[in-house]
Phi, psi and omega in degrees: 000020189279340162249047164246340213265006150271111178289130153273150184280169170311298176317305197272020189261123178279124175099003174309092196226199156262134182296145202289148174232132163308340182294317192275013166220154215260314151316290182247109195273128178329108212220139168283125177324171178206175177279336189283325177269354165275341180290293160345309164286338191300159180191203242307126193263129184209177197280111185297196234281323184292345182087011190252006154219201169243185176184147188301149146232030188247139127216150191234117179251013138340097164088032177274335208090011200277116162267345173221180171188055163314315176302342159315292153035291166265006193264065173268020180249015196260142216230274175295137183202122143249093176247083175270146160058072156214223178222028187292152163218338207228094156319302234287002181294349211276335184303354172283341203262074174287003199262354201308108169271298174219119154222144177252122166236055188284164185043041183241206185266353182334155192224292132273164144284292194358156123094328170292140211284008167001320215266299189252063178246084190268347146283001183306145179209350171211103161227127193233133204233016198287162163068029145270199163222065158297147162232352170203172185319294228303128175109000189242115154252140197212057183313355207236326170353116179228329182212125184247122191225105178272339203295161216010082152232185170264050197272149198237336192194144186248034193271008194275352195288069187265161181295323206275349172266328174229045182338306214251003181322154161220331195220110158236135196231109173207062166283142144094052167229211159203073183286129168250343160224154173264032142353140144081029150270095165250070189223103189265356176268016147343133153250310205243129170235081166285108197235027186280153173100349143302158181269016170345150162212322161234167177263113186212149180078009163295311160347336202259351200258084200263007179231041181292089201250038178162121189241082180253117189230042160323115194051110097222205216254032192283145194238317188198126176301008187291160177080037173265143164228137162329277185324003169252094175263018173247351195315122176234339215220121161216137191242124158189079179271167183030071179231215178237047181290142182231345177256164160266342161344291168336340181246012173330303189316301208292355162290004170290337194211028202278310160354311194238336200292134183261324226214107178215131180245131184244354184311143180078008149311140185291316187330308213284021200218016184256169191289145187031032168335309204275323153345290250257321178310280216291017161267344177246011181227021227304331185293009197298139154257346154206131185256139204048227167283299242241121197305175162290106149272168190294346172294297193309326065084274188288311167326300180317297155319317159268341157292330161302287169298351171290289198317337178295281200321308198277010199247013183240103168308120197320153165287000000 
């Protein structure tokens, strides 16, 4: 669980900015790529895809001034791409790079998918777009898709997410948007789901996420934990620090998934300031091996545990 057990902040996302315009900039004025700067970036050189030469397949664009990159284009050996921090709006020079493994475009002008070469790039398999200004899916497709990092764009709504586009997704990142439900995840080969930073206030469509192992719903408006199902029989780590829980009633839902959950942070919940908090969880939760920072000890463990059974014993009606 070590790389869940640290919240990250919004801030501490790498390449995390407002998203870039050419009008804004000021510093650097915005240059269409050129071959002399793909020469630069290029780097580790290996056996293309047919085996009858080499050809670099790393380059790296970072940090160019670039608005446009047409001149990419003829680089159909490139595997690795980074154009983070620049001033792009327009992918499509990219539909020639089919060999296209991982790319990152953080901080740029993006806007939409519409009109972006996504459908023939059949190997993408790592992609990260945070700090544009997407506000919804249509158009982005990722059959090869294994990890998508969305975070702080303004996207609103998730229906575009079905399984028949993105089979093989495990890890989606879409901190920092404005989202109000987790509505319109339709991926059950789902691992890790990052929703922190959003205006969430319900859970609806968690049913879906039946291999769903780390759930992060960090800062946003939740009220109740309600819209856990029997079906997430993988749930082990869920964060849903700085939200408005005030009961423990609220967490009713999570007996649903009390069986795998390991690991639940509630902190900055009004919820965590009430008499025997932590009691009161590991009565609906009793397998937790840690609540907040702090493991489950074996005294609580057992406390926990005799409270249940005292409440069972008053709950068996006299004959």
């Amino acid at each position: 669980m070590s790389d869940v057990d640290e919240d990250v902040e919004l801030s501490d996302v790498e390449g995390l900015e407002s998203p870039k315009g050419v009008g804004e900039s000021e510093k650097i004025q915005a240059l269409h790529l050129t071959k002399e700067t793909i020469r630069e970036g290029l780097s580790l050189l290996c056996r293309t895809g047919n085996r009858l030469g080499h050809a670099f397949i790393k380059l790296d664009l970072n940090n160019k001034g670039l608005d446009g990159i047409g001149a990419i284009s003829s680089y159909i050996h490139i595997r690795f791409l980074d154009l983070s921090n620049n001033y792009i709006t327009d992918l499509s020079p990219l539909a020639t790079l089919t060999h296209l493994l991982w790319l990152k475009v953080n901080n740029n002008a993006v806007a939409s998918f519409k009109g972006q070469p996504f459908s023939e790039l059949p190997f993408l398999q790592w992609l990260s777009m945070t700090a544009n200004r997407i506000t919804d899916l249509d158009g982005l497709v990722g059959p090869a898709l294994e990890s998508l990092n969305l975070t702080g764009n303004s996207i609103q709504r998730l229906n575009e997410f079905q399984s028949s586009s993105f089979a093989n997704l495990v890890t989606l990142e879409l901190r920092g948007s404005h989202l109000d439900t987790t509505d319109g995840i339709d991926l059950p080969n789902l691992r890790k789901l990052y929703l922190a930073k959003n205006v969430i206030n319900r859970l609806e469509g968690l049913e879906k996420l039946e291999r769903l192992t780390v759930l992060h719903l960090r800062d946003n408006q939740l009220e109740s934990l309600d819209g856990f199902s029997p079906s997430m029989k993988c749930l082990l780590y869920l964060n849903a620090r700085g939200n408005l829980i005030t009961d423990v009633k609220a967490l009713q839902s999570l007996v649903h998934v009390s069986q795998t959950l390991r690991v639940l942070v509630l902190s900055e919940n009004l919820l965590v300031e009430t008499s025997d908090y932590r009691l009161s969880v590991l009565m609906v939760l009793p397998q937790l091996e840690r609540l907040d920072k702090d493991p489950v000890s074996a005294d609580e463990r057992s406390e926990a545990r005799r409270l249940i059974r005292e409440v069972d014993e008053e709950e068996i009606p006299e004959p």
